[in-house]
C-alpha positions as CSV (number, residue, x, y, z in Angstrom):
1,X,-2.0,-36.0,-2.7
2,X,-4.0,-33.5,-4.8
3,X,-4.2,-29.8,-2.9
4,X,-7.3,-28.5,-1.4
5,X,-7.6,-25.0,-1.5
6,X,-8.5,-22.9,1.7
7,X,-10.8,-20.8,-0.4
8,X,-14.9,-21.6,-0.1
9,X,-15.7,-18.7,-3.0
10,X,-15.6,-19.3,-6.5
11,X,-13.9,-15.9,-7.0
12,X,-10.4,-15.2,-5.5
13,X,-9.3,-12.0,-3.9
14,X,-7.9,-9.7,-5.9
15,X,-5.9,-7.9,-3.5
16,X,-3.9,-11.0,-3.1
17,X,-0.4,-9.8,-4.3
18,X,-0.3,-13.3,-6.3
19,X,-4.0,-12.6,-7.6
20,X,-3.2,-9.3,-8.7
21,X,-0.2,-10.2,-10.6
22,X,-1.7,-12.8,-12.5
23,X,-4.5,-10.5,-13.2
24,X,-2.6,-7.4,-14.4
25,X,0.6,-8.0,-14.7
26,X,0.4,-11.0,-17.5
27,X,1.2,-11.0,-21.2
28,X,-2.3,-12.9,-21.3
29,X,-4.5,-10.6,-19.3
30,X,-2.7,-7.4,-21.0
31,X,-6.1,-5.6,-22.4
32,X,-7.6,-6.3,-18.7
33,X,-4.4,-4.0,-17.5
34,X,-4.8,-1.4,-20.4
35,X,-8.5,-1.0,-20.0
36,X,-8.0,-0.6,-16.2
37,X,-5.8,2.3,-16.8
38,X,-7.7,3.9,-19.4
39,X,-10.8,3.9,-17.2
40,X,-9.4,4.7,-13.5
41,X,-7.2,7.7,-15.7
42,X,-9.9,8.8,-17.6
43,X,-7.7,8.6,-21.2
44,X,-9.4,9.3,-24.6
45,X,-8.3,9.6,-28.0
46,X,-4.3,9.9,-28.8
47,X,-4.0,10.1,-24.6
48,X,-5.7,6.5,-24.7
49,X,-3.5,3.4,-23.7
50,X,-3.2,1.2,-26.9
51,X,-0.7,-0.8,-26.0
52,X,1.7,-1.6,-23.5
53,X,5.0,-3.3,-22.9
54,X,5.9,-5.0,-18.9
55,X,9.1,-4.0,-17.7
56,X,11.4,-5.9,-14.8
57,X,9.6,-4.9,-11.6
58,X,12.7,-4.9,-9.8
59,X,14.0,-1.4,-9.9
60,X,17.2,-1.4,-7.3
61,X,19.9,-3.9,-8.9
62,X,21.7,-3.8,-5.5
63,X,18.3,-6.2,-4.6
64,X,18.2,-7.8,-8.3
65,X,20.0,-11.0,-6.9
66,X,17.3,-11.6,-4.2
67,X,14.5,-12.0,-7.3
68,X,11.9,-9.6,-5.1
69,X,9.1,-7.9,-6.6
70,X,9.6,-4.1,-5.6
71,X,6.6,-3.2,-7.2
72,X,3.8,-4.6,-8.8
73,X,3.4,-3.6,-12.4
74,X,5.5,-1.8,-14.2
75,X,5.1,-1.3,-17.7
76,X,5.3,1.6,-21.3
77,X,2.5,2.3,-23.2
78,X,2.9,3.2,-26.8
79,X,4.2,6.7,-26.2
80,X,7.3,5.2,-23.9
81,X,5.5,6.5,-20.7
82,X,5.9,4.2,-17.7
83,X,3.3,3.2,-15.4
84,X,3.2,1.7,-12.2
85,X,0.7,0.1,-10.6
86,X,0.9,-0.7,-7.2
87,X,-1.7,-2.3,-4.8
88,X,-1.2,-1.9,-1.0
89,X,-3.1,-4.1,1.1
90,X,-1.1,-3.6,4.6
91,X,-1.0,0.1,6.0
92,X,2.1,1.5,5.6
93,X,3.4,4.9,6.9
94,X,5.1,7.1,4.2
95,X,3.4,4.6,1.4
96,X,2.9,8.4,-0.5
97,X,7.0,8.5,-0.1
98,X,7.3,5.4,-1.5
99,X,5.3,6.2,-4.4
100,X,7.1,9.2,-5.3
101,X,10.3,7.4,-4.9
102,X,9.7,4.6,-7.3
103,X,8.4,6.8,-9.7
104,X,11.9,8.6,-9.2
105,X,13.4,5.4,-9.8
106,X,11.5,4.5,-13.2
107,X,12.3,8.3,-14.4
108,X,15.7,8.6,-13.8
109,X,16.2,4.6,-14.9
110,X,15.3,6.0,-18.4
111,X,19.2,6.7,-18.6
112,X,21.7,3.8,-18.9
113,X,24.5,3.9,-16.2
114,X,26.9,6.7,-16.7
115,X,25.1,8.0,-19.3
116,X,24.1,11.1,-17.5
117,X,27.2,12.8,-19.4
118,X,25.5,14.4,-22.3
119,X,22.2,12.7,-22.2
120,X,19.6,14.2,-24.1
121,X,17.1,14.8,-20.8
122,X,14.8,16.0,-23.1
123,X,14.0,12.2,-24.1
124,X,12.9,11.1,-20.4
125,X,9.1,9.9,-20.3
126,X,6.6,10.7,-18.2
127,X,5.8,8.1,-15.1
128,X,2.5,7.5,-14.1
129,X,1.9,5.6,-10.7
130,X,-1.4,4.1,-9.3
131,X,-2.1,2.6,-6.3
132,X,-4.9,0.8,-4.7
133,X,-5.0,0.7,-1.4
134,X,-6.7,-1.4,1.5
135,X,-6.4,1.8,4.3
136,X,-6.5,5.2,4.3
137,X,-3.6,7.1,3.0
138,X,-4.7,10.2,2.8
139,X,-7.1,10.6,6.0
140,X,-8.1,14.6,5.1
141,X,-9.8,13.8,1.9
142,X,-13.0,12.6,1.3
143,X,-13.4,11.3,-2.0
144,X,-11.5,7.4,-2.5
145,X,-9.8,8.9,-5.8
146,X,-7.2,11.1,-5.9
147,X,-5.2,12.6,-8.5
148,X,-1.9,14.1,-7.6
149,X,0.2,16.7,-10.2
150,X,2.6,19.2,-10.4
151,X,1.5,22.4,-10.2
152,X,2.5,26.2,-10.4
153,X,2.1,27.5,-6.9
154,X,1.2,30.8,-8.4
155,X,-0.8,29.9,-11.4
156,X,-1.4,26.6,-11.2
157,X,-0.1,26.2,-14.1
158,X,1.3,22.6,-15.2
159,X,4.6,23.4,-16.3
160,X,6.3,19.9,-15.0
161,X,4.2,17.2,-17.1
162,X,5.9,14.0,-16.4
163,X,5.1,13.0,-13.0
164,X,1.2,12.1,-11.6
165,X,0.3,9.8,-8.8
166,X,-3.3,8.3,-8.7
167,X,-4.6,7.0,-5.3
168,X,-7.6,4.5,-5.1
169,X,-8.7,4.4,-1.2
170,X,-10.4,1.5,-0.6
171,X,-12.1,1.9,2.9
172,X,-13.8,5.3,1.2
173,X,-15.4,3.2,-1.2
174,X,-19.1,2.9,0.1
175,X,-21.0,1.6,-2.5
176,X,-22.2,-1.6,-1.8
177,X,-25.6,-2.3,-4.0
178,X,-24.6,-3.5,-7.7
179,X,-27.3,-1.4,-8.9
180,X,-25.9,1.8,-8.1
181,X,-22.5,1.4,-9.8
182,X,-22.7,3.6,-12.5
183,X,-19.4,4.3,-13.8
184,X,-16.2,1.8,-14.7
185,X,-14.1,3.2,-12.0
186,X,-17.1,2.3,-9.8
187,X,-16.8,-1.0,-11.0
188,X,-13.3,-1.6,-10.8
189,X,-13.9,-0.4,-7.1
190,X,-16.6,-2.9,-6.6
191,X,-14.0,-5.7,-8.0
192,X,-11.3,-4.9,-5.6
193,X,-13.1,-4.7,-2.4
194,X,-16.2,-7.2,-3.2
195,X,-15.1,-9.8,-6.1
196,X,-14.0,-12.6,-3.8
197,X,-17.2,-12.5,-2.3
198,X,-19.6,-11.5,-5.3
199,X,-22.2,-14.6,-6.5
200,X,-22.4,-15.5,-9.7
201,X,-25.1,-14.1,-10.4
202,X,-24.3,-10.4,-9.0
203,X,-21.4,-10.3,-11.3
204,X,-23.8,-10.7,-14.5
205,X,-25.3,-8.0,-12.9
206,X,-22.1,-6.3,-12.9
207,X,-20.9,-6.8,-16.7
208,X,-23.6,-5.8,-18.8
209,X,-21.2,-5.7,-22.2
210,X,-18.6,-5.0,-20.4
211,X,-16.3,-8.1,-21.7
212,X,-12.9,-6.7,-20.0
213,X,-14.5,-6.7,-16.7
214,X,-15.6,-10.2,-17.3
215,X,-12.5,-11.5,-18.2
216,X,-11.3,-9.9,-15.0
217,X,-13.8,-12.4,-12.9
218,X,-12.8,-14.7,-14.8
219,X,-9.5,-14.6,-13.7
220,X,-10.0,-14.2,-10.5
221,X,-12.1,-17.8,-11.2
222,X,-10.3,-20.6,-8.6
223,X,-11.8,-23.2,-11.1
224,X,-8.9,-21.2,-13.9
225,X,-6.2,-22.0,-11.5
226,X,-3.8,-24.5,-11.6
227,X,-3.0,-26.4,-8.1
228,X,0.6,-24.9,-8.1
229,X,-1.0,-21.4,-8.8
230,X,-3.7,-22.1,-6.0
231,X,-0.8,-23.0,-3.7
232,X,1.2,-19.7,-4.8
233,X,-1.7,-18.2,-3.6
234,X,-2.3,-19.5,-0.2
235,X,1.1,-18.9,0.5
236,X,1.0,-15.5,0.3
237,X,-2.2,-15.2,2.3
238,X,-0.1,-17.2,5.4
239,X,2.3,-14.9,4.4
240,X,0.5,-12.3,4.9
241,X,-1.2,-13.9,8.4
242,X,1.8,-14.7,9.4
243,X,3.4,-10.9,9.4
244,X,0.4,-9.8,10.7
245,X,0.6,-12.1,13.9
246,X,3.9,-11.1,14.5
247,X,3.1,-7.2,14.5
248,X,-0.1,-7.8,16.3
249,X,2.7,-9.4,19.4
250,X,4.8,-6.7,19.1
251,X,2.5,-3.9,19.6
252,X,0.9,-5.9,23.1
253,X,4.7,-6.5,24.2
254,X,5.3,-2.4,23.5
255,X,1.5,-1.9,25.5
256,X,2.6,-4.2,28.2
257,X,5.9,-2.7,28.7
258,X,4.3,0.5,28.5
259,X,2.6,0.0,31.6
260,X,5.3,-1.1,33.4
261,X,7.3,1.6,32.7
262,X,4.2,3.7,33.9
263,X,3.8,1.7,37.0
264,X,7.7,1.9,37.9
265,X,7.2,5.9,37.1
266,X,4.2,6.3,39.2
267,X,6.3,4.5,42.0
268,X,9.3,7.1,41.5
269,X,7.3,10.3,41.2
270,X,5.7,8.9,44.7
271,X,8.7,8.3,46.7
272,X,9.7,12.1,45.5
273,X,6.7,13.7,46.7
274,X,7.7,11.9,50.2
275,X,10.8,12.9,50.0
276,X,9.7,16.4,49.0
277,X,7.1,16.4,52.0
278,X,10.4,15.0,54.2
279,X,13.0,17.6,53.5
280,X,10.3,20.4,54.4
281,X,10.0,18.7,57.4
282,X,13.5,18.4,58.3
283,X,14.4,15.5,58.2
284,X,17.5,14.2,57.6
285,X,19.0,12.6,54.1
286,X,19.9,9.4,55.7
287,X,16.6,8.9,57.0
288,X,14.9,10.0,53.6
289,X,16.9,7.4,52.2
290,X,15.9,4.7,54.2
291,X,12.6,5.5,54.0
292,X,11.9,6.1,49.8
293,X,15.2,4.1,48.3
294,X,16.1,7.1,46.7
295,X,19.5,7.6,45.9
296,X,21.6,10.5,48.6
297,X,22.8,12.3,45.3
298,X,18.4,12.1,43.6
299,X,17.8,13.8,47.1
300,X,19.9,16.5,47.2
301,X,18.5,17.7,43.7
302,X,15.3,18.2,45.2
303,X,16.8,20.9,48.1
């Protein structure tokens, strides 16, 4: 029986961790992934990407065996600097920890085991990391990019060169007429949060001679895919469904338990105030007992 794919729009999403993948993190979309990183970083002349080279994304070899994708591109450009790029779709708190320590892992990863003995430190390469996200990371700042780098605290000087983190919020992104976008990171914006539900039509709007960006669509084309990558895909949006119905059950259970516990408080910090209201009365413990089910010993602390 041949598959029928969930999807209604001719473009798929590329958020989808599959989608993504495919997109930027293939030997035969390569120039889609260097063009994206020249534009969203801004590079010219020798700083311009020219080539790159992908890299295992699996960076902890204690989870090697389990074949998981830790992140979601990683790869060198001609220089030998590494570059991650990471898209985030579910919030997740500490995702700025994250980044900083995966971009650890890719420095210090530089060095074979036990070669820290006499290694030549002055050889590790810069990492670059840069992540697109579907929340808000960063809910002070405004603007939906942000470039993060090491600075003197003094003079601001940038003294430590190897580490930068670039964030692309999503949810900050507020351009939604193709006739305003008027710079590539604008479009590359536009093509993560609109592209799987952009016409045909809007997206010539979109490429004027851009060819990169049009290869990009026409990745993202469902008519490109094969049925096993089509399935791949669906899979990770049940995936993704799936996790979120579970985390959507466990924060009612936590707000239903919450008010019982605040039902079973207010029932306590009543039967002190009677008992409160008792004692300055005189009465008796035994008969305090009787009367708010407190216990002789939760009594006497009140004296």
């Amino acid at each position: 029986m041949l598959y029928t794919p969930m999807v209604t729009s001719k473009f798929l999403n590329p958020k989808n961790d599959v989608a993504f993948r495919k997109i930027f993190g293939s030997e035969k979309h390569k120039d889609i992934l260097i063009h994206f990183i020249n534009d969203i970083l801004d590079l010219h002349g020798p700083d311009k990407v020219k080539e790159v080279t992908f890299l295992s994304t699996i960076q902890d070899p204690d989870i090697a065996c389990k074949k998981e994708s830790i992140v979601d591109v990683l790869c060198t450009d001609q220089y030998g600097k590494q570059i991650i790029v990471e898209m985030q779709v579910a919030p997740q708190e500490g995702f700025e920890k994250r980044a900083q320590y995966y971009a650890a892992k890719a420095y210090s990863r530089q060095l074979n085991p036990g070669q820290e003995v006499g290694a030549r430190y002055q050889d590790l390469k810069a990492v670059i990391f840069i992540a697109i996200t579907d929340y808000i990371v960063f809910p002070d700042k405004k603007d939906y990019l942000s470039n993060h780098i090491i600075l003197d605290a003094n003079t601001y000087a940038h003294d430590l060169q190897d580490f930068s983190f670039t964030f692309i919020e999503l949810p900050k992104f507020k351009i939604k007429a193709i006739e305003d976008l008027s710079t590539m990171i604008e479009k590359w914006c536009y093509f993560f949060r609109y592209a799987s539900s952009t016409s045909e039509k809007d997206v010539s709007k979109i490429l004027d001679s851009d060819l990169v960006i049009q290869r990009a669509y026409e990745a993202l084309n469902r008519f490109n895919w094969s049925e096993i990558e089509l399935l791949t895909y669906e899979k990770e949006i049940k995936r993704i469904m799936d996790n979120q119905a579970v985390e959507d059950y466990m924060k009612n259970q936590a707000r239903q338990e919450g008010k019982i516990e605040g039902k079973i408080e207010g029932k306590i910090e009543g039967k002190i105030e009677i008992a409160k209201l008792m004692l300055q009365e005189g009465e008796p413990i035994n008969k305090i007992m009787r009367f708010t089910g407190l216990s002789q010993s939760h009594i006497e602390k009140l004296i």
